[in-house]
C-alpha positions as CSV (number, residue, x, y, z in Angstrom):
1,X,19.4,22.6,-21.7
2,X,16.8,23.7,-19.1
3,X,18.2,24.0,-15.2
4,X,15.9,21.4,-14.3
5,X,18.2,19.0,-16.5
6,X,21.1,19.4,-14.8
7,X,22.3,16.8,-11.6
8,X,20.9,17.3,-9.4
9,X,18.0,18.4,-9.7
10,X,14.9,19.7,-7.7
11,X,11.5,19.9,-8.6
12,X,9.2,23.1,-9.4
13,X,6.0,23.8,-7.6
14,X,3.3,24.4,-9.8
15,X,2.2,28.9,-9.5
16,X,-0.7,28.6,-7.2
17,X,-3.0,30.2,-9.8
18,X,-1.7,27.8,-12.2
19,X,-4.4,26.7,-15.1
20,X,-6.3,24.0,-14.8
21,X,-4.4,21.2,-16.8
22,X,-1.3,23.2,-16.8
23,X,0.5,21.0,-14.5
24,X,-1.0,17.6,-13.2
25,X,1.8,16.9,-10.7
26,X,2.8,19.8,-9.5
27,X,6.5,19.2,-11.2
28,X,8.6,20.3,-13.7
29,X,8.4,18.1,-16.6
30,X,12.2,17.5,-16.6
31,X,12.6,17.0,-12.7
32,X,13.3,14.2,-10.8
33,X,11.6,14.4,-7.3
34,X,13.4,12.6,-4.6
35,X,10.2,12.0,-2.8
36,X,9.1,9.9,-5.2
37,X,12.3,8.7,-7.3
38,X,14.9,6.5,-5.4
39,X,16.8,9.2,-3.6
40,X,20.2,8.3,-6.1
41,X,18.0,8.9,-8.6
42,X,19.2,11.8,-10.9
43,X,20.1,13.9,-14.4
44,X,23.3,13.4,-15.5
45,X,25.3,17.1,-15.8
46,X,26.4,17.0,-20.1
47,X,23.2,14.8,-21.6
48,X,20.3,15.0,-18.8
49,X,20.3,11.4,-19.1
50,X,18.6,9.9,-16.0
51,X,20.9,7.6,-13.8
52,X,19.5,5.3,-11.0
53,X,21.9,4.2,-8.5
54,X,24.9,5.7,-10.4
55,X,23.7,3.6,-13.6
56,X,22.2,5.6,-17.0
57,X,18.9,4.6,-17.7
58,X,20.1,3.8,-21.7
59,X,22.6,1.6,-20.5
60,X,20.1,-0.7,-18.5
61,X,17.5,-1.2,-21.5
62,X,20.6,-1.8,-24.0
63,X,21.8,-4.4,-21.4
64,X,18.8,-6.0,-20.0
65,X,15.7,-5.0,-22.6
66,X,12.6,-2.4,-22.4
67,X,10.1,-2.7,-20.6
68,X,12.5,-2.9,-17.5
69,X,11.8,-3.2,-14.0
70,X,14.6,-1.6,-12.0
71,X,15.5,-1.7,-8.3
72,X,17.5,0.3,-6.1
73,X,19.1,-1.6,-4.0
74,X,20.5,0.9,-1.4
75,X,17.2,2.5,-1.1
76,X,15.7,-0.5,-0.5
77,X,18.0,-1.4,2.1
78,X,18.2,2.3,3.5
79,X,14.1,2.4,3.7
80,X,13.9,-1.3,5.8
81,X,16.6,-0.1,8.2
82,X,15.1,3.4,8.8
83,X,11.4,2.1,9.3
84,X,12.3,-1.0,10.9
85,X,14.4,1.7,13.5
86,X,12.0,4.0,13.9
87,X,9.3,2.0,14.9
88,X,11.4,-0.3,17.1
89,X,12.7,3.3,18.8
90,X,9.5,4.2,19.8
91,X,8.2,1.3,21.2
92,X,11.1,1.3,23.3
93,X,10.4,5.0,24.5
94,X,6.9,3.5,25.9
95,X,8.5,0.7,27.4
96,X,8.2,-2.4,24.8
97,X,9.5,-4.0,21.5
98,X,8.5,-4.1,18.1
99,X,8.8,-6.6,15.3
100,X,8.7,-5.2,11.6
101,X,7.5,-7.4,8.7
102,X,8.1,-7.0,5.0
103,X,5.4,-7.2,2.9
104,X,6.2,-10.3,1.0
105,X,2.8,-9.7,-1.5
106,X,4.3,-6.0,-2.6
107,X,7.9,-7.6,-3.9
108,X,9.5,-11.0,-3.2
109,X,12.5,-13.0,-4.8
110,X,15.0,-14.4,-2.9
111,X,17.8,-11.4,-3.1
112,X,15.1,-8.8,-2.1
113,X,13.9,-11.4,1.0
114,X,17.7,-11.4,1.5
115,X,18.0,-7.7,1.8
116,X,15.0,-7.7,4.3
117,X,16.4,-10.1,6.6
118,X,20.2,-8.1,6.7
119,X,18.4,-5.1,7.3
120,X,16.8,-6.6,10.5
121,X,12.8,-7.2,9.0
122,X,10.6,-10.0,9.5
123,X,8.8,-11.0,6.7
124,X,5.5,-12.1,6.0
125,X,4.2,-14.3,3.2
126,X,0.9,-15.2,2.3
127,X,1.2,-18.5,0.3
128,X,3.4,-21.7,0.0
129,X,4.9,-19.7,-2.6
130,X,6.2,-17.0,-1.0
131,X,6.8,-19.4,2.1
132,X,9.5,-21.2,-0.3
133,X,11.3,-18.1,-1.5
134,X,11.8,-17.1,2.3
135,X,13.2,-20.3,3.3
136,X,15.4,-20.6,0.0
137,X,16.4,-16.9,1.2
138,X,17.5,-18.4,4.5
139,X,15.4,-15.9,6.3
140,X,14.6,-17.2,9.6
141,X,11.1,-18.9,9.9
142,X,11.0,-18.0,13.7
143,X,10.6,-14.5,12.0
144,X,8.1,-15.6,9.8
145,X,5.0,-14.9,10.2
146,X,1.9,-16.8,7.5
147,X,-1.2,-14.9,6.6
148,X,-3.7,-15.7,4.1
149,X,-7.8,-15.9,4.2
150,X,-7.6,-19.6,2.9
151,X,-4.4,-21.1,3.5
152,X,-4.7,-25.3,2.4
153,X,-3.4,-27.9,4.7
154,X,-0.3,-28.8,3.1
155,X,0.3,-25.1,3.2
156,X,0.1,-24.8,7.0
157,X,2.0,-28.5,7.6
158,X,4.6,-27.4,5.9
159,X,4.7,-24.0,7.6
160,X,4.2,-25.7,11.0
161,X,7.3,-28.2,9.8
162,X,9.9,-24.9,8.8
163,X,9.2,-23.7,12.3
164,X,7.4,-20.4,11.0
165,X,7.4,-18.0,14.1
166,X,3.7,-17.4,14.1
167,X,0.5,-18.4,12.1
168,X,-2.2,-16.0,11.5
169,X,-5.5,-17.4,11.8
170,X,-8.0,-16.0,9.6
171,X,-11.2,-18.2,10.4
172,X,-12.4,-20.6,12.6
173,X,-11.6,-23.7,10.3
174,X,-7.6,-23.0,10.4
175,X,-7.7,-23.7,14.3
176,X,-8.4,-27.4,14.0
177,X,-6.2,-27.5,11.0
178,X,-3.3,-25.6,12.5
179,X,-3.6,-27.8,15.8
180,X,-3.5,-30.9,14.3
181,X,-0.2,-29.9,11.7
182,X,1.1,-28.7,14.9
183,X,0.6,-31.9,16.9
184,X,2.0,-34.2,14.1
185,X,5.0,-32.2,14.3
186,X,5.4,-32.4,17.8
187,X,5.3,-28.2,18.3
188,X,3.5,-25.8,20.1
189,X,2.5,-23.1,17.6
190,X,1.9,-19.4,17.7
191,X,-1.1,-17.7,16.5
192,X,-2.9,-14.5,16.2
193,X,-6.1,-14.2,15.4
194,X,-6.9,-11.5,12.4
195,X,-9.8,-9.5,13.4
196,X,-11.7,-7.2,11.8
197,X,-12.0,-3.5,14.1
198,X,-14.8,-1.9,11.7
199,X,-12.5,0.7,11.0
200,X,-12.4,2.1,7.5
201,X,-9.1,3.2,6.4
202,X,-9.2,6.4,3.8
203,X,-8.3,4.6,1.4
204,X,-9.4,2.7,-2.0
205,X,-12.3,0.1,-1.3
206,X,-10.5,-2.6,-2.0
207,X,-7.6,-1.6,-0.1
208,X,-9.5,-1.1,3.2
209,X,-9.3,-4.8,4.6
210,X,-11.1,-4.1,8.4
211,X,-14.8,-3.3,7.7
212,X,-17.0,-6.3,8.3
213,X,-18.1,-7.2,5.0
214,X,-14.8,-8.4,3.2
215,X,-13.2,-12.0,2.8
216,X,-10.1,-10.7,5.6
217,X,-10.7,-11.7,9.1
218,X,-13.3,-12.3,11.9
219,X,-15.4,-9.7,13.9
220,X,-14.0,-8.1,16.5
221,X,-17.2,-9.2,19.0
222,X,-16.2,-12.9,18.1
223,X,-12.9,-12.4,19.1
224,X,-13.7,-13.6,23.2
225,X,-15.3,-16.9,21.8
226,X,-12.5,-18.0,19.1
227,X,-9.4,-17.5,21.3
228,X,-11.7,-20.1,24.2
229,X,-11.6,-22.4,21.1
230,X,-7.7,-21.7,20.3
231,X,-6.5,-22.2,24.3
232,X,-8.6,-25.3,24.0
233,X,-5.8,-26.5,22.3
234,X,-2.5,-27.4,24.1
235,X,-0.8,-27.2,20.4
236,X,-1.4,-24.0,20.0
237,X,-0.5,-21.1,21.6
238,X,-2.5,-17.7,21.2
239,X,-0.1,-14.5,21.6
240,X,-2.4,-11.5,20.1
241,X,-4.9,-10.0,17.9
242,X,-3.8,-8.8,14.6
243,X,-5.6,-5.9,12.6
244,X,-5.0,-4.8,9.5
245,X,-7.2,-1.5,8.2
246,X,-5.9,-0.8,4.5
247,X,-3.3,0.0,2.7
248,X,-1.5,3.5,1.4
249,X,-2.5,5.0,4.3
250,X,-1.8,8.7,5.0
251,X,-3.0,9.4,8.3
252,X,-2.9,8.2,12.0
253,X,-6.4,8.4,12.6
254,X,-7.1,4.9,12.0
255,X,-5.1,3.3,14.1
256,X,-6.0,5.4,16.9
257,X,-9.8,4.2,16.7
258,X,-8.6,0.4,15.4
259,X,-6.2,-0.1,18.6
260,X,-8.6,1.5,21.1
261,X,-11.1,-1.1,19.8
262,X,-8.5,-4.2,20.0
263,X,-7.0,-3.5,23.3
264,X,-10.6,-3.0,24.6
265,X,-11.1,-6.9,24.6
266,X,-7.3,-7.7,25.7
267,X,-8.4,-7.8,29.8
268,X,-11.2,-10.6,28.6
269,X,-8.9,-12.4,26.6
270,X,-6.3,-12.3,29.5
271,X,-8.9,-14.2,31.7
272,X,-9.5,-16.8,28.7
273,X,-5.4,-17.3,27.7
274,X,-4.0,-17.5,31.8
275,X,-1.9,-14.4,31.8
276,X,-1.7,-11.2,29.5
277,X,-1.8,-11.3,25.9
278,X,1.8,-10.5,25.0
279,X,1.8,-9.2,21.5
280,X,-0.5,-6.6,19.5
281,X,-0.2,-6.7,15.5
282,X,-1.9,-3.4,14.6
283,X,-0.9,-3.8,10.8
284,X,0.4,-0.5,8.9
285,X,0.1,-0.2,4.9
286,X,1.8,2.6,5.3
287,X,0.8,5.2,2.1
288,X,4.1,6.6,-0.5
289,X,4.3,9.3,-2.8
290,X,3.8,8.2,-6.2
291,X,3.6,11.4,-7.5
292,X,4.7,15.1,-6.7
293,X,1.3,16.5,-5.4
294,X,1.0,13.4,-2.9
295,X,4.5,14.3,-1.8
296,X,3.5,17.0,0.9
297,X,0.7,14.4,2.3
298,X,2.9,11.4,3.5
299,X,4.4,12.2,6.8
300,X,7.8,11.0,7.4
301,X,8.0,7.7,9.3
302,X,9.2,8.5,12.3
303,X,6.2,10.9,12.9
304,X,3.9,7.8,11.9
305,X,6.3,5.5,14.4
306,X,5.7,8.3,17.6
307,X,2.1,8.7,16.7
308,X,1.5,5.4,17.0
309,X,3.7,4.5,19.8
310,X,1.8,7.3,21.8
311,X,-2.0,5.9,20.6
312,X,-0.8,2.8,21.9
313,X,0.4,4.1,25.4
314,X,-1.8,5.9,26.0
315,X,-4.7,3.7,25.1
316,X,-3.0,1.2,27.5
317,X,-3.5,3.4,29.8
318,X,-6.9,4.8,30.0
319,X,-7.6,0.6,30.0
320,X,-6.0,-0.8,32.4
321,X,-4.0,-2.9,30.4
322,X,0.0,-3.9,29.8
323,X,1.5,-2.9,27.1
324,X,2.1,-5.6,24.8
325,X,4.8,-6.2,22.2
326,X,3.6,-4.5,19.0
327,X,4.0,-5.5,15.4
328,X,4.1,-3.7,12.2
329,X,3.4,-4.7,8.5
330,X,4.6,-1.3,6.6
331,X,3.8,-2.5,3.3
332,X,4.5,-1.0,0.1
333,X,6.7,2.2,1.8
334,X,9.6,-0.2,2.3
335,X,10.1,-1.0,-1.5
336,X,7.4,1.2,-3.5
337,X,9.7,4.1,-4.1
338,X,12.9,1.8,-4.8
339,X,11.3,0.7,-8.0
340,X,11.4,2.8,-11.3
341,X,9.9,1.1,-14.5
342,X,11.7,1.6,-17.7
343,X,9.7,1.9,-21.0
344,X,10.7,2.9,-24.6
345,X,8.2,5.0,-26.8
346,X,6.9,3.3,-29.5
347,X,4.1,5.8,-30.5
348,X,2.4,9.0,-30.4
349,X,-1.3,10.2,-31.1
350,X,-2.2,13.7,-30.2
351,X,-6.4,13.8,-29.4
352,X,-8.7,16.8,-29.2
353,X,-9.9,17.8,-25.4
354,X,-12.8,19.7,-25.5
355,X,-15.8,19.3,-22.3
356,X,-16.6,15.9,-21.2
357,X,-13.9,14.8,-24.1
358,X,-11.0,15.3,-21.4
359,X,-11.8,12.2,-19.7
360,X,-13.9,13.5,-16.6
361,X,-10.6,14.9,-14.9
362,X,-11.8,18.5,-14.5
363,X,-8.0,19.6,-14.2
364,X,-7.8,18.4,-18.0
365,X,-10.5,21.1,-19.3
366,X,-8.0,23.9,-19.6
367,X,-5.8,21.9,-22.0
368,X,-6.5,22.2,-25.8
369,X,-5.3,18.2,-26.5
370,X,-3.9,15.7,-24.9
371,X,-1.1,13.7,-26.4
372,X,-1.2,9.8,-26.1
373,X,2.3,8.0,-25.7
374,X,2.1,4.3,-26.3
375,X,5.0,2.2,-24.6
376,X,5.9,-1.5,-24.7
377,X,4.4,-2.6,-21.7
378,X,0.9,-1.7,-19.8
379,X,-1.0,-3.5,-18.0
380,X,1.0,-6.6,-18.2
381,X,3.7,-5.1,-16.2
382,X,1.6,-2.3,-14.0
383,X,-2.2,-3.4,-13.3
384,X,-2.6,-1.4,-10.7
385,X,-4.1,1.9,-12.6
386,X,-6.6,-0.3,-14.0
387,X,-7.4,-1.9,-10.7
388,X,-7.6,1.0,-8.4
389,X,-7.3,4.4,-11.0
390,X,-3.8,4.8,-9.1
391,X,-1.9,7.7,-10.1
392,X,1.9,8.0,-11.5
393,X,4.7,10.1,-12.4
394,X,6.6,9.8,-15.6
395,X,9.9,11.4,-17.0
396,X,11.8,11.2,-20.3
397,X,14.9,9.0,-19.2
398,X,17.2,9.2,-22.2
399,X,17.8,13.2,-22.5
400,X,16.4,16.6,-21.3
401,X,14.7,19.0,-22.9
402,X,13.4,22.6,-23.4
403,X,10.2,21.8,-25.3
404,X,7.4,22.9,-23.9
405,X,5.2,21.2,-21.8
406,X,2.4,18.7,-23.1
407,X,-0.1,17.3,-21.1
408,X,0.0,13.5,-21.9
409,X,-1.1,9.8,-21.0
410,X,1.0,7.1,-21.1
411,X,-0.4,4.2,-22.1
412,X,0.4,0.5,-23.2
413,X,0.5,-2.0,-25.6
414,X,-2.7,-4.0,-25.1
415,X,-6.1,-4.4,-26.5
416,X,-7.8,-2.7,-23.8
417,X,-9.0,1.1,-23.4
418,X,-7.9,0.8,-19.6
419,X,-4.4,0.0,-20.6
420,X,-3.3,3.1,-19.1
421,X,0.7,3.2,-17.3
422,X,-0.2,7.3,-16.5
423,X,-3.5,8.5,-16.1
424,X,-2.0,12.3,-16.6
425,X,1.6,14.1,-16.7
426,X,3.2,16.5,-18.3
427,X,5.8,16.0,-20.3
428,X,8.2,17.6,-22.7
429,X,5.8,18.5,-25.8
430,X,9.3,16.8,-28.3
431,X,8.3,13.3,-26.7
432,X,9.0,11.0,-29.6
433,X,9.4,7.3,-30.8
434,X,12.6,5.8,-29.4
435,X,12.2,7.9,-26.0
436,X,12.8,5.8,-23.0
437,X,10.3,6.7,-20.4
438,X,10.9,6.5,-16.4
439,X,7.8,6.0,-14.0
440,X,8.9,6.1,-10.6
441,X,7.0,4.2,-7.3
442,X,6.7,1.0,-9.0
443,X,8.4,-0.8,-6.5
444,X,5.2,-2.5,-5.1
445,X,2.6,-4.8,-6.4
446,X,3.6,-4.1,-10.1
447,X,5.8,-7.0,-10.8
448,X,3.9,-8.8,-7.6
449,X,1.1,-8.9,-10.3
450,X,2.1,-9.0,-13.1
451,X,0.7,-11.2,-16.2
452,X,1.1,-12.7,-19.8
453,X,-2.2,-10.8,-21.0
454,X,-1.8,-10.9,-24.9
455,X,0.8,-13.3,-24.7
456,X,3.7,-10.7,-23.4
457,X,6.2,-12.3,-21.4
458,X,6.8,-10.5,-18.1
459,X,10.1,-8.3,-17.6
460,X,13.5,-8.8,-15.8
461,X,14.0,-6.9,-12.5
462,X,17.3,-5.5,-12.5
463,X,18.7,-4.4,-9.0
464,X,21.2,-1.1,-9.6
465,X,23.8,0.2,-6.5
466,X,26.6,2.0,-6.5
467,X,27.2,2.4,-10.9
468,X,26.6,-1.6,-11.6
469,X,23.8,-3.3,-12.4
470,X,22.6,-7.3,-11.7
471,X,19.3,-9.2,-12.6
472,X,17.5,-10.7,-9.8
473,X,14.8,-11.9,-11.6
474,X,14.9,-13.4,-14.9
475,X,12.4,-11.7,-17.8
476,X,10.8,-14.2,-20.0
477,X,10.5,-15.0,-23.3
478,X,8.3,-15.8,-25.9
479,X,9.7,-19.4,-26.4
480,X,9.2,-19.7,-22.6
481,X,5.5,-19.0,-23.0
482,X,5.0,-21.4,-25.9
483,X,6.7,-24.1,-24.2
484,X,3.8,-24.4,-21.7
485,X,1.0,-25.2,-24.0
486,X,0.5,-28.8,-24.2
487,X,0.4,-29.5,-27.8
């Protein structure tokens, strides 16, 4: 058995004049990489088996079924409390408060909103939906806060009704709409106002939600004319502008430019509103490591948390302007790296790489073949590497071993060529029917959206702490899936 097998274990960092195609993630094939595993992720010391939060990955699919979402509770709960403390710290250090929000859109059922809320989050949703799983939760709507580019009117009544802490309004229709829900109910309610800065975050297209031509938001330039139209009204009450530039986001850059441009309009919209505009929602989509070679590129969280308690100081500042109460929507780096998908092997195809044959990935033109490993789930369970070409680390689960290396692609079950789990890996070259496979970072926005394409029902997600095991959400099953056709 191979060093790397043993618990625990560390990663190795790919030679620097390492072959193209020799090694896609900078990783040895056996290792599990804390940065982008759950940090109790690791090999056990006789089999190499992996275990996640003291629990072997066989035991899990014998007990709950392959495919298998899995959950680490304690680093779920470890990653809210840290972020949540680290951004709170530092805007204390620069004289104000901060409120955190889960992202409800990367993972919600009621015992992960539950975890949020004992961990000291806020939690956002962005439908009726996700509304009723906070409430049945018992999170606290007055630490609530409602997105959502076309929210209907018995959405926002009944969010007006649970006494959600504050609306975000995304056009100008919602502020008549909001008013009047808010009247019926005898309330004054908060709003923000989303805005769009024109600030493009480095990130995928569709992930970059502040440039001006894209569903999210107003203009920024509108921003002085909508909030005379919100103060207009004596039901609601306007408390800040709220920005969001993208998502897995790597770098502070952003958010420098996108507050300088926010806070520029806050002394005109402190004329309009009476008094200074007490809160400033500057987003976050903070990025994760979903593989080894992006490891080195996140920066911790409390280096994001200073650098943007400093942008906001400081651009306080140089304007004139109080500092208001921030908020911060970190996204997917509160539960993406708590989730690890389980797969079993069903089979494998070795194909011929030569030029343009390797798939356009330059890195795979050193590599004689590439070996496909079919698992039994895909797309249904993971859309996002066909929606954004995102990238993921795999391991063999179930055992260790000293094979050497093949460079593979892990793909699913589906009839679709872009039913790809792993774009590119390396795995042990013994890979083999009946392997169960581990792809770490699935955390966020894999069971979020999920489907029934080809008719396969979605999987459980198991939460694991401390050597036992619990479903939180119940999988499906076939007979589930018939009984909804109306025959």
């Amino acid at each position: 058995m191979s060093q790397a097998a043993t618990e625990p274990s560390a990663p190795t960092g790919a030679a620097p004049d390492a072959s193209p195609g020799a090694d896609p993630n900078g990783a040895d094939p056996n290792g599990i990489d804390a940065r982008v595993f759950p940090s109790t992720a690791r090999r056990g010391r006789r089999c190499g088996q992996l275990k996640l939060g003291g629990v072997r990955a066989t035991e899990l699919v014998e007990r709950h079924g392959s495919p298998l979402y899995v959950v680490d509770e304690e680093e779920a709960r470890n990653r809210a409390c840290t972020i949540r403390e680290a951004l709170q710290r530092e805007a204390e250090r620069i004289g104000t408060e901060a409120s955190v929000y889960y992202a409800g859109k990367a993972f919600l059922c009621v015992e992960v909103a539950r975890w949020m809320a004992e961990e000291g989050m806020s939690l956002d949703v962005a439908s009726g939906g996700e509304l009723a799983v906070a409430l049945a939760a018992g999170v606290d709507p007055a630490r609530i806060g409602f997105h959502g580019n076309n929210k209907s009117v018995a959405e926002i009544e009944r969010a007006v009704a649970a006494g959600v802490g504050t609306i975000v309004l995304d056009s100008e229709i919602e502020i008549e709409r909001v008013a009047e829900a808010a009247r019926a109910a005898g309330v004054v309610q908060r709003v923000r106002l989303r805005v769009n800065s024109g600030v493009h975050a480095s990130t995928h297209d569709f992930l970059a939600t502040s440039h001006e031509d894209q569903k999210f938001g107003q203009p920024l330039a509108e921003a002085p004319r909508i909030v005379r139209a919100i103060a207009a009204h004596d039901a609601l009450d306007f408390v800040g502008l709220h920005c969001h530039i993208g998502s897995q986001i790597f770098a502070t850059d952003g958010f420098r430019e996108s507050a300088r441009r926010l806070l520029g309009v806050y002394r005109e919209l402190a004329e309009i509103r009476g008094g200074a505009i007490p809160e400033l929602n500057l987003g976050g989509g903070f990025g994760i490591a979903y593989t080894s070679a992006q490891a080195d590129d996140a920066p911790a969280i409390e280096t994001i948390a200073r650098e943007l308690a400093d942008i906001v100081a400081e651009t306080c500042d140089a304007l004139g302007v109080p500092i208001p109460k921030l908020a911060f929507e970190p996204g997917r780096s509160v539960i993406g790296q708590a989730g690890v998908t389980l797969y079993t092997v069903g089979t494998t195809k070795a194909v011929a790489l030569a030029g343009s044959d390797a798939g356009g990935d330059p890195a795979d033109l050193g590599a004689g073949e590439r070996l496909y490993v079919s698992v039994d789930g895909g797309m249904s369970d993971n859309a996002r590497p066909a929606l954004y070409g995102a990238d993921y680390q795999v391991r063999i689960a179930n055992r260790a071993s000293d094979a050497e290396p093949a460079l593979v692609r892990v793909v699913g079950k589906h009839c679709e060529a872009g039913d790809i789990v792993v774009q590119r890996d390396l795995l042990p070259g013994d890979v083999a029917p009946g392997d169960v496979l581990a792809v770490a970072a699935t955390g966020a926005y894999c069971w979020s959206l999920s489907s029934n394409y080809n008719y396969v029902p979605r999987p459980p997600v198991v939460a694991v702490r401390e050597g036992s095991s619990r479903v939180i959400v119940r999988g499906e099953t076939e007979d589930e899936l018939l009984a909804k056709s109306v025959v």
